[in-house]
N, C-alpha and C positions, 0 to 999 in steps of 0.2 A: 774175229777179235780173239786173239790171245789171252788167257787168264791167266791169274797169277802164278799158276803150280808150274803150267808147260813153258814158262820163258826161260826156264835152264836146262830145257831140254836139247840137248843140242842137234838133234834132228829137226826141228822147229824154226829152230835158231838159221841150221841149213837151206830149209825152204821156203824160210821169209827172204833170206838173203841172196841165194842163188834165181827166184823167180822176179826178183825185180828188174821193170825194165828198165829204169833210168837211176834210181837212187831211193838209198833206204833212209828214212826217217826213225829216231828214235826218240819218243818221249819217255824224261822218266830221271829218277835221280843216278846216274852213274855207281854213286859209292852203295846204294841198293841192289844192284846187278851183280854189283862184282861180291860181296857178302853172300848174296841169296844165289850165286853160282859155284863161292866154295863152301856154302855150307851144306847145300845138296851132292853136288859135284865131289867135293875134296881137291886135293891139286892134280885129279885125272881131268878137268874142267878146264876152262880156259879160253872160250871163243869170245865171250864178253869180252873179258881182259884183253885179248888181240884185238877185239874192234874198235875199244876204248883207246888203246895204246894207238892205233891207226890214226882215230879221230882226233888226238892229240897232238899228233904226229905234222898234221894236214893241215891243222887248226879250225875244223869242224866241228871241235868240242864247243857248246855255248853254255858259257857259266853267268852271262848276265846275273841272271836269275839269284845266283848267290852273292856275285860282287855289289848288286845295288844293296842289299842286306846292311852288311857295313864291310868295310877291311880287314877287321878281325876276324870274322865270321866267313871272308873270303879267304884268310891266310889259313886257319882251319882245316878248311874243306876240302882245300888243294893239298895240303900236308897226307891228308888222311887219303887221297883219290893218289897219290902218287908212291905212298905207304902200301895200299890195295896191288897198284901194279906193278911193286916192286916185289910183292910176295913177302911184305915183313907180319910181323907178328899177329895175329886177329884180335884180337883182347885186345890190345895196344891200339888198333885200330877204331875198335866196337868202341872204346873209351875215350877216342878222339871222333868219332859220331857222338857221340852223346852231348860232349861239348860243343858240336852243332848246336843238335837241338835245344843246348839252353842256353846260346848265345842267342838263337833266334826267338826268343822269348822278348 
């Protein structure tokens, strides 16, 4: 089991991903990853954000989770996940998570 500190380590990140035999699984909120990869990391960082942008890519990403929530809380979250992987401003971002969390209120 992985814990909290070592998921932005990108050695870790390497040998979850390289020893799989068939496909990797990720549980877990995306716009968490990619915050807690550049706030450790900085923008020398970056594997999250390429595997997000892959799973995006492929349509592997599953946002159920947030679309059943409501529509606005869905339009939110993807504004803020595509913010993330566009490299815009953090604040800007952290401030549009926040308005997650109290739209899911």
């Amino acid at each position: 089991m992985i814990d909290r500190y070592s998921i932005c380590i990108p050695q870790v990140f390497n040998t979850v991903v390289s020893r799989a035999r068939s496909l990797v699984i990720v549980v877990g909120n995306p716009l968490t990853l990619l915050v807690k990869e550049k706030c450790i990391l900085g923008n020398s960082g970056g594997f999250w954000k390429s595997y997000l942008k892959l799973c995006l890519q492929s349509g592997t990403l599953n946002t159920d989770y947030v679309s059943k929530k409501s529509p606005q809380v869905y339009s939110v979250f993807m504004d803020a996940l595509m913010g993330l992987l566009q490299d815009n401003d953090m604040v800007y971002m952290v401030k549009k998570i926040v308005t997650i969390l109290l739209l899911s209120l």
